[in-house]
C-alpha positions in Angstrom: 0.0 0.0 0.0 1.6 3.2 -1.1 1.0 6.8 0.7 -1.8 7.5 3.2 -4.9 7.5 2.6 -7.1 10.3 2.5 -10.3 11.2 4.1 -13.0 13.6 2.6 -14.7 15.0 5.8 -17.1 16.7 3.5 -19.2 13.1 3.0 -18.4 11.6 6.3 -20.7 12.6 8.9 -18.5 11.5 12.0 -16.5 13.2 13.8 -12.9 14.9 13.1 -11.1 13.2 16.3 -12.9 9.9 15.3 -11.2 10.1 11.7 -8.0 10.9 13.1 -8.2 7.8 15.7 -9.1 5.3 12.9 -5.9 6.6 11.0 -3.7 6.5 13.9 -3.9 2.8 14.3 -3.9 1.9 10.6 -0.7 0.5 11.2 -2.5 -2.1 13.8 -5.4 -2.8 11.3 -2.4 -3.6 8.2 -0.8 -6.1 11.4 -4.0 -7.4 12.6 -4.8 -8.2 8.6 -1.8 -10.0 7.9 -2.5 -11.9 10.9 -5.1 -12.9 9.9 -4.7 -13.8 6.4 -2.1 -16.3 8.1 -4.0 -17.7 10.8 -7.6 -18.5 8.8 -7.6 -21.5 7.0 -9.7 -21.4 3.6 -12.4 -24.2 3.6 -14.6 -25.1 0.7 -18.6 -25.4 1.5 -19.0 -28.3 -1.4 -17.2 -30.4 0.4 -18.8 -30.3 3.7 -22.2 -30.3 2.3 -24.0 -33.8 2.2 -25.4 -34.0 -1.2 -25.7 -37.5 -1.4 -28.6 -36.7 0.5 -30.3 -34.8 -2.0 -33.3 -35.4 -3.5 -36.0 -33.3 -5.9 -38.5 -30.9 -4.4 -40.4 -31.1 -7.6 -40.8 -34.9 -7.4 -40.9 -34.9 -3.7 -42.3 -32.2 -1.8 -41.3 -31.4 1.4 -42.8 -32.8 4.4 -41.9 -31.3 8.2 -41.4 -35.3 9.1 -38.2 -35.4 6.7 -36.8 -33.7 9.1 -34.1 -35.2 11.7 -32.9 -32.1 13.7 -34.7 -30.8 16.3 -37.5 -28.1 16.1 -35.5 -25.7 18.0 -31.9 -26.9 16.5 -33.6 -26.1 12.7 -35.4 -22.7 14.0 -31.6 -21.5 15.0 -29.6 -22.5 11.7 -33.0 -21.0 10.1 -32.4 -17.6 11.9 -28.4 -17.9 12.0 -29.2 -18.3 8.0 -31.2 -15.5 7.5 -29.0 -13.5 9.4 -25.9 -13.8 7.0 -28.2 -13.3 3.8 -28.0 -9.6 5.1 -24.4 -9.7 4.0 -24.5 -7.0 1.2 -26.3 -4.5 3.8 -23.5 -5.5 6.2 -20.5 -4.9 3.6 -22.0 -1.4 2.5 -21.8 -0.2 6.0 -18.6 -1.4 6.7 -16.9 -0.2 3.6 -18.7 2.7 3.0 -17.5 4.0 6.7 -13.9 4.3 5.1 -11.6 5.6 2.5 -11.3 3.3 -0.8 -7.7 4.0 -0.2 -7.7 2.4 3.4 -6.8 -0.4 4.9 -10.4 -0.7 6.3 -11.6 -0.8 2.6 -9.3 -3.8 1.8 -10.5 -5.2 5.0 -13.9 -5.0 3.8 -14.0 -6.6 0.8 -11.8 -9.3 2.4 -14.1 -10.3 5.2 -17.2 -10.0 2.7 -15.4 -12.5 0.8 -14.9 -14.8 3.7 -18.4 -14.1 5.2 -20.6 -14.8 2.2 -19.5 -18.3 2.1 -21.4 -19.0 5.1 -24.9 -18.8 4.2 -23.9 -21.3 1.4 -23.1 -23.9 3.7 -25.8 -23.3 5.8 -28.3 -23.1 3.0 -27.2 -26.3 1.6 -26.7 -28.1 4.1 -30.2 -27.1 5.4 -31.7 -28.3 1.7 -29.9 -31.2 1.0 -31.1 -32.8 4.3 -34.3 -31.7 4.5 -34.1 -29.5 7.5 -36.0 -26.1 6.3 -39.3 -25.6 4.6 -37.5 -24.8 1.2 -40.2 -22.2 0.4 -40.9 -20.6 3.9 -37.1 -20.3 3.7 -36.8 -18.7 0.4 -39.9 -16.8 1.2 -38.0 -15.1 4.6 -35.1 -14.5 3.0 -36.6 -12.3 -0.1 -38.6 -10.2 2.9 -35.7 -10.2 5.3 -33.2 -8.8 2.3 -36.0 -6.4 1.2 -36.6 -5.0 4.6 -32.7 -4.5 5.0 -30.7 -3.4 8.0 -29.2 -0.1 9.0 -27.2 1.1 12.0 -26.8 4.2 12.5 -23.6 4.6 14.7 -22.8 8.3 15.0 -19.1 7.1 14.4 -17.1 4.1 13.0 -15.6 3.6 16.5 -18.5 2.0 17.4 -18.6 0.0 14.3 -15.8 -1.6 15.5 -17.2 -2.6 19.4 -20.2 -3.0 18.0 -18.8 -5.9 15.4 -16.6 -6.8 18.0 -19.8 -8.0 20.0 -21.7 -9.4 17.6 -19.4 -11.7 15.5 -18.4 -13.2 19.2 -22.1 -13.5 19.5 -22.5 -15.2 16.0 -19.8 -17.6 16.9 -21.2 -18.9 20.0 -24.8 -18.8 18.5 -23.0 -20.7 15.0 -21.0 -23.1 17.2 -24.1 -23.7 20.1 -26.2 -24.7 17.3 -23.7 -27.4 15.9 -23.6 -29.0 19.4 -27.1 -29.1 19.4 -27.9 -30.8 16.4 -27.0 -34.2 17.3 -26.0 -34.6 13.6 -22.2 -34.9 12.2 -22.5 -33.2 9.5 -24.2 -30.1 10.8 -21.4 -29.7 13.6 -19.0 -29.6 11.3 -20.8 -27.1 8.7 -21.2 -25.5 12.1 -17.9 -25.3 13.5 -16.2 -24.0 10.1 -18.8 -21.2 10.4 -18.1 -20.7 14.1 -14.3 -20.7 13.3 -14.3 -17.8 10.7 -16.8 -15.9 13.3 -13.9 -16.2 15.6 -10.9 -14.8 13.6 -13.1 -12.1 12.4 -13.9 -11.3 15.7 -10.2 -11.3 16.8 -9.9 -8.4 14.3 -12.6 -6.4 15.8 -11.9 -6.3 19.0 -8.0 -5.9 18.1 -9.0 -3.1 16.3 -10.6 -1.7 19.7 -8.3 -2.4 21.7 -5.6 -0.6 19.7 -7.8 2.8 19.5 -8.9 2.4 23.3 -4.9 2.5 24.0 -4.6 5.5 22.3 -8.1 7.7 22.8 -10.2 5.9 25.7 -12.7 8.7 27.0 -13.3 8.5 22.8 -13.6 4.8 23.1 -15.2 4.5 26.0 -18.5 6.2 24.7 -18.4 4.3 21.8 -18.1 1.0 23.5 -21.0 2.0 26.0 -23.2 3.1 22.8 -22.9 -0.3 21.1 -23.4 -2.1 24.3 -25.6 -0.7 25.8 -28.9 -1.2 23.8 -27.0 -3.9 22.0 -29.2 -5.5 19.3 -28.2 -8.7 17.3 -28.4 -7.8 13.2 -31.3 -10.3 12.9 -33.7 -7.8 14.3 -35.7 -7.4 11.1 -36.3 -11.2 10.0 -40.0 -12.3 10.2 -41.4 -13.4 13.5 -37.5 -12.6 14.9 -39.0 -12.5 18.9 -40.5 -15.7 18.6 -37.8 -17.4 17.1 -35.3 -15.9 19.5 -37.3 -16.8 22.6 -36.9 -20.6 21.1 -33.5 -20.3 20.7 -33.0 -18.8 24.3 -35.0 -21.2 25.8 -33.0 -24.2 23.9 -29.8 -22.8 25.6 -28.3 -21.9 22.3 -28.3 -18.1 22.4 -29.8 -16.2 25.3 -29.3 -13.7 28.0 -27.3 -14.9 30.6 -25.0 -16.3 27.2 -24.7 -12.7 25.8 -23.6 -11.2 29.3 -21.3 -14.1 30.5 -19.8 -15.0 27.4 -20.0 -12.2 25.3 -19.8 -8.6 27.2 -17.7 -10.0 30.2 -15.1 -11.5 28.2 -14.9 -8.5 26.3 -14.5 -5.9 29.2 -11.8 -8.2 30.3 -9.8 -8.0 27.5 -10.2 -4.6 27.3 -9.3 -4.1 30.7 -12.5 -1.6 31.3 -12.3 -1.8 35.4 -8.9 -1.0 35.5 -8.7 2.2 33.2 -7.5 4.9 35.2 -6.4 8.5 34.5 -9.4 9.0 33.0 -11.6 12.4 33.2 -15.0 12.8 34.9 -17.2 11.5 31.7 -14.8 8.7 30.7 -15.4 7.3 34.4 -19.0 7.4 34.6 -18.7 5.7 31.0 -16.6 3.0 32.4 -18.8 2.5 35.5 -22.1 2.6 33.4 -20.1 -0.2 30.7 -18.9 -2.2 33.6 -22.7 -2.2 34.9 -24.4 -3.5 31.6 -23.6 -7.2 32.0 -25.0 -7.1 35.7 -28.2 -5.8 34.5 -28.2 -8.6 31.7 -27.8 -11.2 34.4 -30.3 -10.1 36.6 -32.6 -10.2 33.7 -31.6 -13.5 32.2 -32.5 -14.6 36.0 -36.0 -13.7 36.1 -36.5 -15.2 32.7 -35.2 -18.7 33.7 -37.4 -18.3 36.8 -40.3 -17.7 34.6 -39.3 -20.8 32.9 -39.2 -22.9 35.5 -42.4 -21.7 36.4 -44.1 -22.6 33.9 -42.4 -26.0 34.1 -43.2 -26.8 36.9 -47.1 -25.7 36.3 -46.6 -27.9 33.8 -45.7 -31.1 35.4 -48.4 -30.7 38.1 -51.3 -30.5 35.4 -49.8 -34.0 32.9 
């Protein structure tokens, strides 16, 4: 990459010490690339995908008893799915945050690259074996795409904790899934999925952790405005809240999972509690960051106390 790349405040409505933070740790980005590029191994979807298994939905409709996963195993690779057809909204908000000339733009493209092979897989796999309603499928996807997805961060250091978040999230949901499905095959579709998840995430949050180091009262109100009302890119996806109740309640993605395995781990790395120096704002920041993950757990609580409830109800009327 030759010469630095330049920025045209005149189209980028963020803020001038926000573009001047981004550049400072372009340097990091380039390293944390090149890392990457060594450390992910390129996999091949066709050869995961069982499609000796495959048979014509012309000459043999589809029947809900074909299936062999469970209800809530194929409602989470169904939303997982729809999730990463969003991929085009996801890349124009990435890559349109940054100079062509950055390293963020080759980034961009790279990670679309790597990304878009996952809803392949998953798509496959889900049709060879018979695990989707092929047309309820196709028939969520053309509405979730057509709704779209926007985030309106007022800066891309937000971008970056918020992607930091939520492609930890999407590995855990990706690889709780696999466990889940008491089927070979989809644990390994799965796990290749959860694996890329995880090295993109490793960017992210490098990425963070890099501009925290040098700006963190700048950080720190970034990190508390992507956490805070955190909200996972499936949002828009037909009958979303009732599909994410049946994933929480399967154990695959929930509260307590987000704040214990997503937002803790996070704070840790980035060392949140044990900022110091900081100015009057930057510490009620830190203290209102630091308290997001207790609320979450207190939440997550009454939920599972609901749900054994109703169990329990349950069992005393069978």
């Amino acid at each position: 990459m030759t010469g630095a790349p330049t920025y045209d405040r005149s189209v980028m409505t963020v803020t001038a010490e926000a573009i001047e933070l981004v550049a400072a740790v372009e340097p990091e980005i380039e390293r944390l690339m090149g890392e990457h590029r060594e450390r992910r191994q390129h996999w091949y979807a066709h050869e995961v995908v069982p499609w000796e298994m495959g048979r014509s939905f012309r000459d043999e409709p589809w029947d809900e008893s074909q299936a062999t996963l469970s209800p809530e195993v194929r409602t989470a690779l169904h939303l997982n799915l729809l999730t990463e057809d969003n991929l085009p909204y996801y890349h124009a908000k990435i890559a349109g945050s940054f100079p062509e000339d950055s390293p963020m733009a080759e980034w961009s493209r790279l990670w679309t690259a790597e990304e878009g092979q996952h809803s392949i897989a998953i798509r496959n796999y889900l049709l060879a074996t018979r695990n989707c309603d092929p047309a309820q499928l196709e028939d969520d996807r053309v509405a979730t795409v057509t709704k779209g997805w926007t985030y309106s961060e007022p800066s891309p250091i937000e971008m970056f904790a918020y992607t930091s978040a939520q492609e930890l999230a999407t590995r855990i949901s990706h690889r709780n899934a696999g466990v889940k499905a008491d089927c070979e095959v989809a644990h390994e579709v799965m796990t290749r999925v959860a694996v890329d998840e995880n090295h993109h995430f490793m960017f992210y949050r490098g990425v963070t952790t890099a501009m925290l180091r040098e700006a963190p009262g700048l950080v720190l109100e970034a990190i508390h405005g992507a956490l805070a009302d955190f909200r996972m890119p499936g949002t828009g996806i037909p009958n979303f809240n009732r599909r994410a109740v049946v994933i929480a309640r399967a154990g695959i993605y929930n509260l307590r999972i987000h704040a214990e395995q997503v937002l803790q781990p996070l704070l840790r790395h980035w060392k949140i509690e044990s900022l110091d120096g900081l100015d009057a704002r930057a510490s009620e920041l830190q203290e209102k960051i630091l308290a997001i993950p207790v609320a979450l757990i207190a939440q997550a609580e009454a939920f599972e106390e609901r749900l054994e409830r109703r169990s329990k109800v349950r069992s005393a009327t069978v």
